[in-house]
TORTIMI-611959 format. One record per residue (C-alpha): z, x, y. Coordinates in steps of 0.25 Angstrom, whole numbers, plus 5000, padded with zeros to 4 digits. Layout:
! residues N
ZXY/...
//
This chain:
! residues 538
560751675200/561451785208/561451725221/562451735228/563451625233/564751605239/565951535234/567151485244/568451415239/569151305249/570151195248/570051065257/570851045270/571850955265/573250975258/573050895243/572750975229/571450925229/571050985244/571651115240/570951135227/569951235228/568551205231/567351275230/566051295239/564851395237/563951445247/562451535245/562751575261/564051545263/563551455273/563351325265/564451295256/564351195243/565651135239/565851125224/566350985217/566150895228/567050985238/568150975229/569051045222/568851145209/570051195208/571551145208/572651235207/573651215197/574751315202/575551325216/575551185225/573951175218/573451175233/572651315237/572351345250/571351445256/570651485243/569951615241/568951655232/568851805226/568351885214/568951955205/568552085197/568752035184/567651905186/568551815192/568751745204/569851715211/570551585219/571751635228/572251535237/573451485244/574551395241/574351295249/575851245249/576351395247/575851495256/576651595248/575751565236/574451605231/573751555220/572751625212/571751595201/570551635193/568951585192/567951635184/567051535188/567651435200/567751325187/569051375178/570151435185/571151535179/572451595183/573051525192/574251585199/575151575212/575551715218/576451735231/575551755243/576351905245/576051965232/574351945235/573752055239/572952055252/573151905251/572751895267/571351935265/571251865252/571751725257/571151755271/569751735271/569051635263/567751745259/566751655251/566651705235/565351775233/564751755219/563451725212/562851595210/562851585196/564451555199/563851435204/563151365192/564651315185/565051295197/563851195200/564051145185/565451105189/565851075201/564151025205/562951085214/563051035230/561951115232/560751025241/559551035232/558251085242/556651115237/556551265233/555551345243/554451385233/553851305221/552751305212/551751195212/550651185200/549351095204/548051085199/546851125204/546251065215/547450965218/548250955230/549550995232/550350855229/551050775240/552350785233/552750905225/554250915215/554751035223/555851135216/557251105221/558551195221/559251115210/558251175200/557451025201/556050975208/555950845219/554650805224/554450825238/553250795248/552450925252/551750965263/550551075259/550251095272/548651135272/548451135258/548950965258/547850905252/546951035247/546551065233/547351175227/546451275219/547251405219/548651465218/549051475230/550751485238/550951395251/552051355259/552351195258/553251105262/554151005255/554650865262/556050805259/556550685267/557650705273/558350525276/559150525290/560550565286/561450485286/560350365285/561350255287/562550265293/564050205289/563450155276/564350215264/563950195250/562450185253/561450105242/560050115244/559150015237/557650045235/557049925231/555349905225/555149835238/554949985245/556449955252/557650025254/558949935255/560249995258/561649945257/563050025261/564650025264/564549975277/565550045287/565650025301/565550165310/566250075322/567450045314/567550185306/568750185297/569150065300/569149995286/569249865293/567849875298/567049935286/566349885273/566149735278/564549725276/563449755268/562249795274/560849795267/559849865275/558249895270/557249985274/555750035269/556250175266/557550245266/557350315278/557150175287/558550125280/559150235292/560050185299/559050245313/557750185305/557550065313/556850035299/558049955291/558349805288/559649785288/560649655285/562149615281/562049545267/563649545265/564849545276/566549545274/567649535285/568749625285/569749565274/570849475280/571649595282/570649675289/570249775278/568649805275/568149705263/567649855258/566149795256/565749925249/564650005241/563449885243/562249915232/560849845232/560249815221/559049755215/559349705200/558649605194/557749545206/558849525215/559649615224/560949625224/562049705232/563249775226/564449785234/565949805235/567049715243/568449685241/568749555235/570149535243/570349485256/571549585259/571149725250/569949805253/570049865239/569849755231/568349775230/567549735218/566049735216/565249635223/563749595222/562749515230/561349455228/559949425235/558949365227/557949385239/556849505239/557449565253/558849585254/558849615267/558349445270/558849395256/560049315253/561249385249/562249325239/563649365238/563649375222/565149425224/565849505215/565049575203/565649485191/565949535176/565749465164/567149505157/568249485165/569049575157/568149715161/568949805169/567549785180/567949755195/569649745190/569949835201/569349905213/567949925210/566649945220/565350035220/564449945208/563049985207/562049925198/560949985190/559749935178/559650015166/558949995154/558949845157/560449825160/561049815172/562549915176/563449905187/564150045189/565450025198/566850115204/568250045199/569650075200/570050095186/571150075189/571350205200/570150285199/568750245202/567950245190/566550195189/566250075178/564950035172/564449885168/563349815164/562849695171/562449565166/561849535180/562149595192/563249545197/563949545184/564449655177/564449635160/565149685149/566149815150/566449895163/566550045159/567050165167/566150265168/566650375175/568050405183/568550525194/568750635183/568450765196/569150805207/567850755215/567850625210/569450615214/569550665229/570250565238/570150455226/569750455212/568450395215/567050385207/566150255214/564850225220/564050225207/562550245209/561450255200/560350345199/559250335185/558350465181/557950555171/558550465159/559950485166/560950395174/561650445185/562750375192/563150445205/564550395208/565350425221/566750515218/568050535228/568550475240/567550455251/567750565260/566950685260/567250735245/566450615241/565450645231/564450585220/564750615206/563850575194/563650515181/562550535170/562050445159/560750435151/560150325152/560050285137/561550295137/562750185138/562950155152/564250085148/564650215140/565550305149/565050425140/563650405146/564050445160/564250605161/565050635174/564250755182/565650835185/565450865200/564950795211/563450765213/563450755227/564550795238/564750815253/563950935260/564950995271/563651085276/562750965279/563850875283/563750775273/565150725266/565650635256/564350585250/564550455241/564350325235/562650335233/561650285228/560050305224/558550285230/557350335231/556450385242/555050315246/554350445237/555350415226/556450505228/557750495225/558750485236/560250465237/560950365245/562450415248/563450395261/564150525266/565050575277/564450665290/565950705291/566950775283/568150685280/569350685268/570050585263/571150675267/570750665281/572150595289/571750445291/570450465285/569950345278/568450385272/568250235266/568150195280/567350305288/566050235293/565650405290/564850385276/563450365279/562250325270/561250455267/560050455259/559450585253/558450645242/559050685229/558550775217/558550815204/559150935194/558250965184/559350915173/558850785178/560050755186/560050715201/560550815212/560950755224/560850885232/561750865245/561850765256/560950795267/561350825282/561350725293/559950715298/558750625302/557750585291/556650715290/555750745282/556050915281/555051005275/555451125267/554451245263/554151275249/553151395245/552451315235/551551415224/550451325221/549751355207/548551305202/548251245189/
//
C-alpha cells in the first residue's frame, strides 16, 4: 500500500473536554473526509486546562509526528506532544506561546498531514473503517463451455469480500460462451427511497413466510416537533408486499393503530417507545416500551402484546401488559429499562434488553420461559466502557440481532441520540453460553456512524431483514441535520428529525457483517455501475 492519503486533526465547536479532545478524519482527495471512532475523540490531554483548540498536525525528522495546539483556556499556552502512529501519545508538554518559533504559521493554517495509507491499517483496527463499501470495476468470472453468463453474479467489493448482484450482459445475455473473451457489463444495486418513512425512530422491520413486510416504530409527530407532550403515544403497524411499497410515497401499504396513550395526567408523553414485531411460537407478538406512572415519563418498563390471528394488520390485539419474571428477586425491569428484543436459538427462546444499573445503560440477557416471561437469571452483558459509547449519556440500547456464519452479533445503539449516535457490536459463537458474559466480545469501535458528506447523522437503534432476492438489509433511523446534544435548548429525544432508512449490507471476508455507510437522501433507483468482466472459459 503507498497511496497516498491525508490526515487532518479538529476539535468540535463546543467548550467541554470531550469537544476539544482531538479528532481525527482522513481523506484520499482531501475532498471526502472519514471521521475516525464515530467523530469522537482519540485523544485527551492531560496537561494545561486538557482542552486544545485549533490542532495542527506536522512531521517530524526523527519518525514522529507532532500535535501543537492551543490552550484553549490560556492563549499564552501551547501544548505539544508526540505520535508515532496517531494511537499512543508521548511527551506531552505546555510551552509559552512566545518562546514558539514561527508559531503564526504553525498555528495559522490547518494544512492536512500527508502520509501513506499503510498509516491507516491500526488506525482502522482501532478506532473502525467508515469507508462505504462499492463493487470493484473489473472481475474475473470462470464459466463452462457453452453456458450463459448467470443472472446474478458474486461481484468483488472494496472491503476485500464478494455480494451477489444482478447483471446486465448486454448482447451477449442469454448466448452460449465458448471463448475467452473481456466485456464491459453492468451490475444493479437497488437503491430504497431514503428516508423510506418519515418520523419513525427505532425502526423494526418484520419479514414474515407469508411474502410481507410489517413495520412498527417510535412514533413522533412532525406537527408538534420537540414538543414532548405530543410524541410517543401510538404504535402503528403498517404492511406492504415488498420493502419498497412500505414508503411512505408507495400508495402500496396497510397501515392501523394497534395501541394508543393519552398524555399522562400532567401532560408529559407516556414515552411508547422502541415497538418490535415478532413471530414466536405461532403467534405474534409486539415488543414495546411505555411508562408505568401516571406522572413520570421515565418510569418505563418492558411491555408486550399478543394477536392470535394470521394478519396482524385485521387481528385482535391483546394488551398482554408488562413482560413478567419468574423470580421476583432478579434485578430484571428493577429500574428504568426499555429496547427488549427476542430471538430463538438452539430451541430456547432470549430476551436481550437496556437497563439503568443503576446509572449507566448496560444491556441484560434472559432466557424466556414463554414470551412474555423472562426465566431464571438476568445477566449484563455489556456496559459504555469507549468515549463512543459515552457522548451526551453513558448509553448502550436498542439490541438487535443478526445470525450467520456460526456467529451471533448483537448490534446495539451507543450515545445520546444526537448526531454522534452510533451502532457498536457484539460477537458470540453460537455453540457458546449466551448467559455467559465472556461469550460476548465487544468490537472496539463503532460499526456504523454518521456521514457529514452525504448528509446522514446519528444513525441508530436497528434492526435486520432481507431483500425479495435474499439480501441482507438494515433497518435504522438517522437525522438529515446535524444537531448536538450541546446545542442550546436542543432536546434530541423529542426532534420529529430521525427518520426510518432501509439499505443493503455486506460481508468481510473474516465472516463479519460491514455496514458500509448510510446512503444519501434520494428516491428508490436501481443504479448500474460498469465492471470490466474477463471471462474464462473452462
Amino acid at each position: 500500500m503507498n497511496t497516498t492519503i491525508f490526515l487532518r486533526a479538529y476539535t468540535m465547536d463546543w467548550d467541554t473536554p470531550e469537544s476539544d479532545s482531538l479528532h481525527l478524519e482522513y481523506s484520499y482527495d482531501e475532498t471526502v473526509w472519514y471521521a475516525l471512532n464515530g467523530g469522537n475523540g482519540v485523544y485527551f490531554p492531560s496537561v494545561g486546562s486538557k482542552q486544545l483548540l485549533n490542532p495542527r498536525l506536522r512531521k517530524n525528522e526523527d519518525g514522529y509526528f507532532e500535535i501543537i495546539a492551543e490552550d484553549k483556556k490560556d492563549s499564552t499556552l501551547i501544548m505539544k506532544c508526540k505520535t508515532k502512529d496517531f494511537i499512543e501519545y508521548y511527551d506531552e508538554e505546555l510551552v509559552m506561546a512566545s518562546s514558539m518559533v514561527l508559531v503564526d504559521q504553525i498555528l495559522g493554517h490547518n494544512e492536512p498531514l500527508e502520509a501513506d495509507e499503510a498509516l491507516l491499517i491500526p488506525l482502522w483496527n482501532k478506532w473502525g473503517r467508515p469507508e462505504p463499501v462499492t463493487t470493484l470495476s473489473s472481475m474475473t468470472l470462470p464459466i463452462e463451455k457453452g453456458n450463459v453468463l448467470p443472472e446474478t453474479v458474486a461481484v468483488p467489493l472494496t472491503n476485500g469480500g464478494t455480494a451477489n448482484y444482478r447483471m446486465d450482459w448486454g448482447k451477449l445475455t442469454g448466448a452460449a460462451i465458448s471463448d475467452n473473451q473481456t466485456i464491459t457489463a453492468h451490475a444493479m444495486e437497488h437503491r430504497y427511497c431514503n428516508p423510506i418513512i418519515m418520523h419513525r425512530a427505532d425502526p423494526f422491520i418484520y419479514h414474515h413466510t407469508d411474502g410481507n413486510y410489517y413495520f412498527v416504530a417510535s412514533y413522533t409527530d412532525n406537527e408538534h416537533n420537540l414538543e414532548g407532550t405530543y410524541q410517543y403515544r401510538k404504535i402503528l403497524l403498517r404492511k406492504a408486499a415488498s420493502l419498497d411499497n412500505l414508503a411512505d410515497n408507495s400508495g402500496k401499504y396497510e397501515e392501523v393503530c394497534v395501541f394508543e396513550r393519552e398524555p399522562l395526567s400532567n401532560g408529559a408523553s407516556p414515552h411508547i417507545w422502541a415497538p418490535e414485531i415478532h413471530f414466536v411460537q405461532g403467534k405474534w407478538y409486539i415488543y414495546y416500551t411505555t411508562t408505568i406512572s401516571e406522572t413520570s415519563p421515565w418510569g418505563i418498563r418492558p411491555h408486550v402484546m399478543e394477536c392470535a390471528d394470521s394478519d396482524p394488520i385485521t387481528g385482535t390485539w391483546k394488551n398482554l401488559g408488562l413482560v413478567q419474571k419468574d423470580d421476583e428477586s432478579s434485578v430484571a425491569f428493577t429500574d428504568f429499562s426499555l429496547d427488549h428484543t427476542v430471538f430463538e436459538h438452539k430451541g430456547e427462546l432470549y430476551m436481550i434488553w437496556a437497563q439503568k444499573c443503576p446509572v449507566l445503560s448496560d444491556l441484560l440477557i434472559a432466557k424466556m420461559s414463554n414470551p412474555w416471561t423472562i426465566t431464571g437469571p438476568a445477566v449484563k452483558i455489556t456496559t459504555p466502557e469507549y468515549n463512543w459509547e459515552k457522548h451526551g449519556f453513558q448509553v448502550c440500547e436498542g439490541p438487535s440481532i443478526l445470525k450467520r456464519n456460526g456467529r451471533i452479533f448483537l448490534v446495539y445503539s451507543a450515545s445520546g441520540t444526537d448526531a454522534l449516535y452510533c451502532l457498536g457490536m457484539l460477537t458470540a459463537d453460537e455453540n457458546a453460553d449466551l448467559l455467559d458474559p465472556a461469550s460476548w466480545v465487544k468490537t472496539p469501535y463503532p460499526v456504523f456512524q454518521s456521514s457529514r458528506v452525504n448528509g446522514q447523522f446519528g444513525p441508530g437503534h436497528n434492526s435486520f431483514t432481507t431483500d425479495e432476492d435474499g439480501n441482507d438489509v438494515i433497518v435504522y433511523h438517522a437525522r438529515q441535520e446535524e444537531r448536538y446534544l450541546a446545542d442550546p435548548g436542543y432536546q434530541p429525544l423529542y426532534d420529529a428529525g430521525r427518520n426510518a432508512s432501509v439499505m443493503r449490507f455486506f460481508w468481510n471476508p473474516d465472516g463479519t457483517p460491514n455496514f458500509s455507510v448510510p446512503q444519501p437522501c434520494g428516491p428508490k433507483a436501481d443504479c448500474y455501475k460498469e465492471i470490466i468482466v474477463n471471462i474464462v472459459v473452462e
